[in-house]
C-alpha positions as CSV (number, residue, x, y, z in Angstrom):
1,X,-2.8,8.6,-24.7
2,X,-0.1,8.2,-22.2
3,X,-0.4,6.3,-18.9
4,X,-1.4,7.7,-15.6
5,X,-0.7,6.7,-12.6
6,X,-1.7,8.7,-9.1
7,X,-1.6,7.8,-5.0
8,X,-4.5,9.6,-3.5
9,X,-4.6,9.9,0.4
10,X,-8.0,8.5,1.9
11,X,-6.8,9.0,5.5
12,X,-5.4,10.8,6.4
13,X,-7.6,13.3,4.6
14,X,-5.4,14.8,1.9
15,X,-2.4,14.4,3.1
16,X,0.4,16.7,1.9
17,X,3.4,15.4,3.6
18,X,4.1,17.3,6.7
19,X,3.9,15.1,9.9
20,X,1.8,15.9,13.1
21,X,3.8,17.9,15.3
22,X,2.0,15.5,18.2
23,X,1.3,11.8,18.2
24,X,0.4,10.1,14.2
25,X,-1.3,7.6,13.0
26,X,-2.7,4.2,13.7
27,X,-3.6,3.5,9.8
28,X,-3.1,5.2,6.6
29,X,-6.2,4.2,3.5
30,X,-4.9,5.2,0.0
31,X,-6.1,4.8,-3.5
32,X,-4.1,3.8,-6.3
33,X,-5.3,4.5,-9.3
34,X,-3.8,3.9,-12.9
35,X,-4.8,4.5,-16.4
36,X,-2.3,2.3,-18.4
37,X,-1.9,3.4,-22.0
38,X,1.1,1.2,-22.7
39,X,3.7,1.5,-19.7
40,X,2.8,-0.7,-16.9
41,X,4.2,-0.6,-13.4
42,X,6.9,-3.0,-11.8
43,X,7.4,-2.9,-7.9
44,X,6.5,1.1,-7.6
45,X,6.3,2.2,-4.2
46,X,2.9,3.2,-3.3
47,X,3.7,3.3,0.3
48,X,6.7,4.7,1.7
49,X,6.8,3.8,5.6
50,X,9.9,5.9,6.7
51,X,7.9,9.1,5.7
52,X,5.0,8.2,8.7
53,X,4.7,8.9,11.9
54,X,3.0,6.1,14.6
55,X,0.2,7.5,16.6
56,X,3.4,6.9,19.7
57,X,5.3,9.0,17.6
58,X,8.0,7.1,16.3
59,X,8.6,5.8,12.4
60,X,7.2,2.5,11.6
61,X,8.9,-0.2,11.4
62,X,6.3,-2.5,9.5
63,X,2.7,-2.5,8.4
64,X,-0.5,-4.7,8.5
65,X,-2.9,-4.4,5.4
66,X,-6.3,-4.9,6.7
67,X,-8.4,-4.8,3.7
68,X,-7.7,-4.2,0.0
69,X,-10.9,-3.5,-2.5
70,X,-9.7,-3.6,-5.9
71,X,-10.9,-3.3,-10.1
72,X,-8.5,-4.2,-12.0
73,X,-9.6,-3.8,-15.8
74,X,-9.7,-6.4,-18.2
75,X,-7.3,-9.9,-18.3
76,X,-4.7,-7.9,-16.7
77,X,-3.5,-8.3,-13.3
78,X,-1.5,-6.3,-10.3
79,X,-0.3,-7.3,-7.1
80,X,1.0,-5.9,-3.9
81,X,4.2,-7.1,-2.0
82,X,6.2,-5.7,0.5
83,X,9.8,-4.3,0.4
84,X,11.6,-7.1,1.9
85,X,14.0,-9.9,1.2
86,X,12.1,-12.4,-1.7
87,X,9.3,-9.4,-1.1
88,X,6.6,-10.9,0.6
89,X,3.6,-11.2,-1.1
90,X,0.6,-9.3,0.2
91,X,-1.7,-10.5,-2.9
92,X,-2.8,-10.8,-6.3
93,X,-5.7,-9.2,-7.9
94,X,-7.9,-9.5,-10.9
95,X,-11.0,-8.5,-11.8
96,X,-12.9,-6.9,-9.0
97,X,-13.3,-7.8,-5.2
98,X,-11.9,-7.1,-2.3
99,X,-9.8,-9.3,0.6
100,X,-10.6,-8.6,4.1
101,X,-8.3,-9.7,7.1
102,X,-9.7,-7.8,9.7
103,X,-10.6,-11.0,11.3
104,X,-7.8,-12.6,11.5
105,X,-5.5,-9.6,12.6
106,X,-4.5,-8.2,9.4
107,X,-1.9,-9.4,7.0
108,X,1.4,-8.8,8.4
109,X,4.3,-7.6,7.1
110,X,6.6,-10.7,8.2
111,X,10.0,-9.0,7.7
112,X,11.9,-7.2,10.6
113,X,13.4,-3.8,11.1
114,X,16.6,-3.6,9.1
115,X,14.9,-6.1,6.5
116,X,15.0,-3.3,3.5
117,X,12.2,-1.0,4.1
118,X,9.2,-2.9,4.5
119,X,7.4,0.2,2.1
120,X,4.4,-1.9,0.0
121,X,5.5,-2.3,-4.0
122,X,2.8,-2.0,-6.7
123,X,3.3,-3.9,-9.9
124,X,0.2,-3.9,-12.5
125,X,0.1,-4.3,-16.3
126,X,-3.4,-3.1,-16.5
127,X,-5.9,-0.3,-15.4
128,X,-6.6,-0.5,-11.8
129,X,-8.5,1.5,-8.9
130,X,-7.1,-0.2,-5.7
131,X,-8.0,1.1,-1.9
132,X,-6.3,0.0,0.5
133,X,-5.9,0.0,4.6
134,X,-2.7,0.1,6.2
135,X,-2.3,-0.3,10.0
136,X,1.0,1.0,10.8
137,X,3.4,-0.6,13.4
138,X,6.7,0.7,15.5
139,X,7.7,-2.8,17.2
């Protein structure tokens, strides 16, 4: 059996690609899910910001992850960073849970426009089914 790996749009609904000819979005929820055979998955871009649009309109320039609700199967484990110089870890998961910063303001991207992209890297040596929510930024 060969590995699968898929990005499925929670929010906006199915999203095919083409931007709102008005306005954006505030957040973007997506669900990762991978079926690893015996590939496994090293800084994959699962987010790429450049092709959003901000509810003002403009392209973000960085993200906040609000919550992330995760099963990853087995020992294995699989993290999510940001695109950045030393890429900035947004966390590490194993197991099953879920890390909510909603509270606190979200966890924000700490890099700067013109700091790489600030797009969010995957990197996972097991199965997973990760959803997370992405509040998008343009300053």
């Amino acid at each position: 059996m060969a590995s699968t790996f898929e990005v499925k749009w929670v929010y906006p609904p199915n999203w095919d690609g083409a931007l709102p000819q008005y306005g954006g979005w505030k957040r973007v929820i997506l669900n990762l899910v991978g079926v690893v055979d015996t590939d496994t998955e090293t800084r994959v871009r699962k987010l790429d910001i450049d092709s959003l649009q901000c509810s003002s309109g403009g392209v973000p320039v960085r993200t906040v992850v609000e919550w992330v609700q995760y099963n990853v199967q087995g020992t294995g484990e699989a993290k999510l960073e940001w695109e950045r110089a030393g890429y900035p870890l947004i966390c590490v998961m194993s197991g099953q849970g879920k890390f909510d910063w909603r509270k606190s303001g979200g966890n924000a991207d700490p890099g700067s426009s013109g700091d790489i992209t600030g797009d969010i890297l995957f990197t996972s040596d097991a199965s997973y089914n990760v959803t997370l929510s992405v509040r998008l930024k343009d300053d």
